[in-house]
N, C-alpha and C positions, 0 to 999 in steps of 0.2 A: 504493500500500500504506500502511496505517495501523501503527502504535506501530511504528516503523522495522522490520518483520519482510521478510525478501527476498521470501518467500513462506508461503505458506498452503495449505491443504487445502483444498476446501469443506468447509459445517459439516457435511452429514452423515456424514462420515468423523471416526472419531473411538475412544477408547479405552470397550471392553465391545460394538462392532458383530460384524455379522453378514454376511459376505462369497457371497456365491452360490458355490457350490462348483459345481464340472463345467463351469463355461461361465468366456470370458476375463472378465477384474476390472479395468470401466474406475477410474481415479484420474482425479482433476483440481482445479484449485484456481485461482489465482492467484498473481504475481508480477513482481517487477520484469521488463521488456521485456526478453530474451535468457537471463534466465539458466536454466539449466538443473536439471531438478530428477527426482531419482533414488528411487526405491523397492525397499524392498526385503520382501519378505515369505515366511515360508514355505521358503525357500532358491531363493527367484524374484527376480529385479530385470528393473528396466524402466523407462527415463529419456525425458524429454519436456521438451524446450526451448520457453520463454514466446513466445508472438506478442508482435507488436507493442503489442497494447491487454491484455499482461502474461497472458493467457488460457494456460494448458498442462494437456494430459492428457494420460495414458500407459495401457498395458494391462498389464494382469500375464497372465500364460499359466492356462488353466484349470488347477484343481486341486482336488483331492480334498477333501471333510470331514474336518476335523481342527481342532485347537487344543488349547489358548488358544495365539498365538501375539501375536509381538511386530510390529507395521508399523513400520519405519523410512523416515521421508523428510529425504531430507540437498538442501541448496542453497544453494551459493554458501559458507558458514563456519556453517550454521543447521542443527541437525537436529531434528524432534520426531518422539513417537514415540506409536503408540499400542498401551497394553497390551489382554490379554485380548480377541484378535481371533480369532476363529472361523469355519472356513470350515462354510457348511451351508446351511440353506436360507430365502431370503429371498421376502415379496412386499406389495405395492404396496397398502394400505387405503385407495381413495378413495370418495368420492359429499358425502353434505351430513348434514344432522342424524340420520339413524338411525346411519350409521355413525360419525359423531361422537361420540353419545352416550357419556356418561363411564360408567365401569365402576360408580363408584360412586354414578351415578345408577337404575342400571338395577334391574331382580328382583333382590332379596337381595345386592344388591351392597354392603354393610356384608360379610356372611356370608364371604360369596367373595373379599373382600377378604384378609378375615384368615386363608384359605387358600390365598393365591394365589402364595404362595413358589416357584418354577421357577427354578433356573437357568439351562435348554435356554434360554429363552424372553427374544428380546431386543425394546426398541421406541425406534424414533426416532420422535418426533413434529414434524413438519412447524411450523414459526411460523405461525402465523394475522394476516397483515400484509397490505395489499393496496395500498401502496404502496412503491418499491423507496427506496433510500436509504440513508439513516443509520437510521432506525428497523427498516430490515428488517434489516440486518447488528448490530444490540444486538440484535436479538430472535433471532439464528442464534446470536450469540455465547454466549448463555445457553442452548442446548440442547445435549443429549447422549445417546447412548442408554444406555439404564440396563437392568439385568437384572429381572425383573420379583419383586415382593416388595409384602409391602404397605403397606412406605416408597414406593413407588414406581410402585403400578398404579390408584390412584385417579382421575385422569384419562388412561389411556388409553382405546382407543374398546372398548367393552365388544364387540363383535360381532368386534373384531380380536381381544379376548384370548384369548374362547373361541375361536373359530378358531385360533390359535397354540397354542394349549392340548393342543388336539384334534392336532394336528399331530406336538406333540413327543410325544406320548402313544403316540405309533403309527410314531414312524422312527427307533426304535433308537436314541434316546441322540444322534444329529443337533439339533444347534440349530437354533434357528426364528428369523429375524429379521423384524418388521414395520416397515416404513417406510409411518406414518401422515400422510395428505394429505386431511384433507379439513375443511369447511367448513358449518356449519349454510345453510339455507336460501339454495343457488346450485345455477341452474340447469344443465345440463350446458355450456351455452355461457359459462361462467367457465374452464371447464375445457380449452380449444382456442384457439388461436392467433386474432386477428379474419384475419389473412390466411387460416385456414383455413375459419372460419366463414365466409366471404365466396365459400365454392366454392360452395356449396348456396344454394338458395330459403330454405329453412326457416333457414342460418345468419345471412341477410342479413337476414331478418325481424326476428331477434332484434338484430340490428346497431342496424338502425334504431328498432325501437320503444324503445330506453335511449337513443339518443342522442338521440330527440326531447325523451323523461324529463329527460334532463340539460339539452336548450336551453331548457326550460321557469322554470328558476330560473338567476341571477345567483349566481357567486360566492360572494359573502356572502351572497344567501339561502341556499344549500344550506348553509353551515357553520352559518346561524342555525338553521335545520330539521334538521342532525342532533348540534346540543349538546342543542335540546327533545327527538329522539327518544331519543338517551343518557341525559335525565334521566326521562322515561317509563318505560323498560328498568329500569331502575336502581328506582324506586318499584315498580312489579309487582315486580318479582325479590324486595324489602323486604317485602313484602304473601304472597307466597306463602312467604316462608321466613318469616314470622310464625306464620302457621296451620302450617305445620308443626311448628313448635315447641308451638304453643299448643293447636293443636287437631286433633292427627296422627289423630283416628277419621274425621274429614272425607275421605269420595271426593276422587278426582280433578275428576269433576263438579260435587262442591260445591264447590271450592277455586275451580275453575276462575268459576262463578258470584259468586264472592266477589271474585276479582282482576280479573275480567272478560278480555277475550282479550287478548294476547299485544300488544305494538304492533307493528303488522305494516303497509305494507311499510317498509323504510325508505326517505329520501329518497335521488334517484340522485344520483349526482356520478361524475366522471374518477376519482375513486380509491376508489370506493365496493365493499365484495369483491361484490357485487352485478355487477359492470360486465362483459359480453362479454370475455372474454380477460385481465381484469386476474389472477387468481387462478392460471393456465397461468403468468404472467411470476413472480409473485412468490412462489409454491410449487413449482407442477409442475417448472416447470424448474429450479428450486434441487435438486432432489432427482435428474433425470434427467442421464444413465443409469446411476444405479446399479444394479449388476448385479440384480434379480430374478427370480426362478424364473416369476413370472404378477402379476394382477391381480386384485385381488377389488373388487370395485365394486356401492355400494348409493347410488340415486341416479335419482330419475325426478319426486319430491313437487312441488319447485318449477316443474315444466314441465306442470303438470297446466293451465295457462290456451290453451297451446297445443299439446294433446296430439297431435293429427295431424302436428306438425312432428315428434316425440319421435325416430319411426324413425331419421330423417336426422340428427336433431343426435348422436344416441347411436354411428351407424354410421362418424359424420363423428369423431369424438372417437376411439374405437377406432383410425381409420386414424391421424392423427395420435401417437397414444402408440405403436404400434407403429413408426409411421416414425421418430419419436425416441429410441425404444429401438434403433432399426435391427435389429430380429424381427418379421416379419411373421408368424410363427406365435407370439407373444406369446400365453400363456392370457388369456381374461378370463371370471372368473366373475360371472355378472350378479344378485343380488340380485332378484328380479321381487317388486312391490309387493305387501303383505300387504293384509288385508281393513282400510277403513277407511271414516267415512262416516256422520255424523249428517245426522238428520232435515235435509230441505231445503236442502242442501248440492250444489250444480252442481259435482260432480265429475266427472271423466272417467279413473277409474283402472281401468277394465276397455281402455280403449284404451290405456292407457300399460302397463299389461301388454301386451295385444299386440304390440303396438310392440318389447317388450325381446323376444317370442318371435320375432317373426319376424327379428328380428338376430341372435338364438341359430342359428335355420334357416339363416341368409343366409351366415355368416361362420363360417372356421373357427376351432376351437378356442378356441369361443365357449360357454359352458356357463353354461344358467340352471337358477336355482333357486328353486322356487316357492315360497312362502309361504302360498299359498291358505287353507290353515289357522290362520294367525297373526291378530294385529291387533287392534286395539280398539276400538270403535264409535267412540268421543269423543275417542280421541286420535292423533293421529298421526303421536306417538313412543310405540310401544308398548315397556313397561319390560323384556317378554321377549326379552335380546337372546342367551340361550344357544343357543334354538332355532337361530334362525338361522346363529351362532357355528359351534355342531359340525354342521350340516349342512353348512357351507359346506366345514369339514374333510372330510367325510367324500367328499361331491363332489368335491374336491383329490383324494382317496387313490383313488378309482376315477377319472376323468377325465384329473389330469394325472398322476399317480404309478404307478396301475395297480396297488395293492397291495388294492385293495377292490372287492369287485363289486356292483351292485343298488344302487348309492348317488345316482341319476341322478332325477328327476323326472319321473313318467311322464306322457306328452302324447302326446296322439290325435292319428293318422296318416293315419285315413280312417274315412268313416260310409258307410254302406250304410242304404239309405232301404227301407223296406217297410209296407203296409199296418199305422194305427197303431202303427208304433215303426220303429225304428232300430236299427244294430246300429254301435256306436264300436267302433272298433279301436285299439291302444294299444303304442306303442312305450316302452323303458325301464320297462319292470314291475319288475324286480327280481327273479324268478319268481312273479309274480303279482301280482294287482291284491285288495284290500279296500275293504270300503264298511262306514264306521262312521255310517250316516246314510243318510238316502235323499233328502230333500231339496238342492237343485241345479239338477237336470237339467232342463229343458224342452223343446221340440218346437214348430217350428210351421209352417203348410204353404203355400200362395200368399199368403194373406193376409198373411203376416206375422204373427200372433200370438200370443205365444208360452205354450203350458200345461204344467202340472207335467208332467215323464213319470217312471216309476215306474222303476228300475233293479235292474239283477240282474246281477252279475259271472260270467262264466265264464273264467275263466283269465286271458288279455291281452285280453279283448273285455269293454265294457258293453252289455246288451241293453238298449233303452228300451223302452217300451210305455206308451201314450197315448190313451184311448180318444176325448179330444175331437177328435184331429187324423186326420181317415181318411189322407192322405196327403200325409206330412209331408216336407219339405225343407230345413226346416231347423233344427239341432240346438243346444243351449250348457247350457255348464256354468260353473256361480260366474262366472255374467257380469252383475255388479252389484261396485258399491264396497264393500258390506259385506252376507256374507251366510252361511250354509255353505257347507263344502267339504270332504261326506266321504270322497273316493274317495284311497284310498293306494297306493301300493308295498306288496309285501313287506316292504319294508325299516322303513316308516313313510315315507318321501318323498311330503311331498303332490302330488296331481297338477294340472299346468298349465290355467288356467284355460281355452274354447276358444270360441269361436263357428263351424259349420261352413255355408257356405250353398251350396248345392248344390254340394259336393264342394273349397270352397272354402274352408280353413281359416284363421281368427286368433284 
């Protein structure tokens, strides 16, 4: 223990959180070897003596939404305390750059800023360190959750706010706690143990193709290649907040032509947040398991080089956060990739959506949500992070809360093949299905090749019709990286992208 304290909390417990109400409230911290250390909260207590290597955690008993209350932790002659503690409902914002993105980077985020005052509304934000240490305990020690305001909501992750936003807006006066984890451009396997990555083919793949990255450079090469990539980063970053200042009528496109791309990849190293499991040691598990309600997870961008693996690393990940949460019906709501995708760009984001649909099918209490309709041709951090934000809420409120219905993602369940066209069948309508567009749909028959088909909505079914293809077999919709995607819900929910081949859906 440091500055002589017997013990400690971990950092994300702390005064202005957000405690999961209804289910038990793990605590844990560190401490001198034996001593014992007691909480009391709510008119609960529950004590847990230090292991050997000073480790203790204790449970509180579930309990109901209420507050502001007081946490007391007494140990050994020490107590602290943490005010304005709230039981209600918390959950878990992880993936990579879209959910990272800062609030007041995003749409009208000056705007929403300056009416973003909530009290319901709480965020811890996760340290972005990716090696443990001394740097990672200053950078815990300097965070806190804060109640959101807009002293205060400039960097958090914009698609968390709205979603929390959307949250408290709809449970009665219930706080909403966000516990933000996550990291720009890392792929899901940052995010899992290497011992866990090493159960699967696709984890071991990822294993070894960084570690070959890292034997590639000495030592001191790698720190000499990532002080040049730092100073790179740092001149773009100078170059684009210029033109913004200087010449803000300038597109994105032209900006982007002006600074040229991004420095991308960085160099690999042993403590690079890039590295296979480093990111799980020095965030994920700082934060686990504190008590939340689910998970909302946006995150597939950086695994677009080996998208065939995606299913596996994504399903593999899942298992692990649930077994560390010890809930194997843990919610996870899946973010599925918006439309995205300049000219002559080898991407593979119609597979990495698949990929997050068939783990939605595979797994319970697993809920995706399509984007089909979002996205921006040339960028791919699109600025619209509302949309996303209160869908994601409102999928919360029908899915894991049950106070809303129709709020679900409609996605084909089965195609019925008949002389030129097709008839899709469609699960999660919402009470019906709409089409603001007609183009999408195609068809195509032995050959393989696929032609426009014309679509026509009747209830929960799209009829197709096709007059190139006499007898087609096989069917897709928004199956391309950037394109339309007019078929809706009732509700507005767009519908999940599909490819069906004879009766064989992704």
């Amino acid at each position: 223990m440091k500055n002589n304290a017997v013990f400690r909390a971990a950092a994300v417990f702390g005064s202005d959180m957000v405690l999961q109400r209804s289910k038990p409230v793990p605590v844990w911290g560190t401490g001198l070897p034996g001593i014992t250390v007691r909480c009391t909260l709510a008119g609960q207590t529950a004590a847990a003596r230090a292991d050997g290597q000073g480790r203790w955690q204790l449970e509180l008993p579930a309990m109901p939404a209420g507050g502001p209350y007081t946490m007391e932790l007494s140990g050994g002659e020490e107590t602290i305390r943490f005010e304005r503690v709230y039981l209600g409902e918390v959950w878990l914002a992880g993936g990579q750059s879209n959910m990272d993105m800062k609030l007041q980077d995003s749409a009208n985020g000056e705007e929403e800023l300056a009416r973003s005052r909530d009290e319901r509304v709480h965020f811890y934000v996760t340290p972005q360190v990716s090696s443990e240490g001394e740097i990672l305990e200053q950078a815990e020690a300097r965070t806190c959750w804060n109640v959101i305001g807009p002293e205060t909501a400039a960097n958090v992750s914009a698609v968390a706010y709205y979603f929390a936003r959307r949250l408290a807006e709809s449970l009665n006066g219930i706080h909403v706690g966000v516990v933000q984890c996550s990291w720009g451009g890392t792929s899901a396997a940052c995010w899992m143990s290497r011992r866990q990555l090493d159960k699967t083919a696709a984890g071991r793949r990822c294993l070894e193709e960084f570690d070959q990255r890292c034997a590639a450079l000495t030592p001191d090469q790698y720190q000499e290649q990532l002080a040049d990539y730092r100073a790179r980063i740092a001149r773009w970053e100078q170059t684009l907040a210029r033109l913004d200042r200087e010449e803000p009528q300038l597109s994105r496109a032209e900006k982007m032509a002006r600074t040229g791309d991004y420095p991308w990849p960085p160099p690999a190293g042993p403590d690079s947040f890039q590295c296979p499991g480093t990111l799980y040691r020095t965030m994920l598990r700082r934060v686990c398991p504190y008590g939340v309600r689910g998970v909302a997870y946006y995150q597939a961008e950086e695994d677009d080089p080996h998208a065939e693996d995606y299913a596996a690393l994504l399903g593999s990940l899942i298992a692990q956060w649930r077994s560390d949460w010890k809930d194997a019906e843990l919610p996870f709501l899946l973010v599925q990739l918006p439309m995205y995708g300049p000219e002559g760009e080898g991407l593979h984001w119609p597979v990495l959506r698949s990929a997050q649909w068939s783990i939605s099918r595979l797994l319970r209490d697993v809920e995706l949500l399509s984007l089909a309709d979002c996205g921006e041709k040339n960028d791919i951090h699109p600025k619209d992070k509302r949309t996303p934000g209160r869908r994601l809420a409102a999928l919360a409120l029908d899915a894991v809360y049950g106070l809303e219905e129709g709020q679900r993602s409609p996605r084909a369940r089965r195609v019925e093949y008949h002389p030129h066209g097709a008839t899709v069948h469609f699960a999660q309508c919402g009470g019906g299905l709409r089409l603001d567009g007609e183009a999408g749909f195609a068809l195509a028959g032995a050959d393989g090749v696929f032609h426009p088909a014309s679509p026509q909505v009747e209830g929960e079914q799209v009829l197709l019709t096709c007059s190139e293809v006499e007898e087609p077999c096989q069917a897709r919709y928004a199956w391309y990286n950037f394109g339309p995607a007019p078929l809706h819900s009732a509700a507005g929910m767009a519908a999940v992208p599909f490819w069906d081949d004879r009766g064989l859906l992704r």
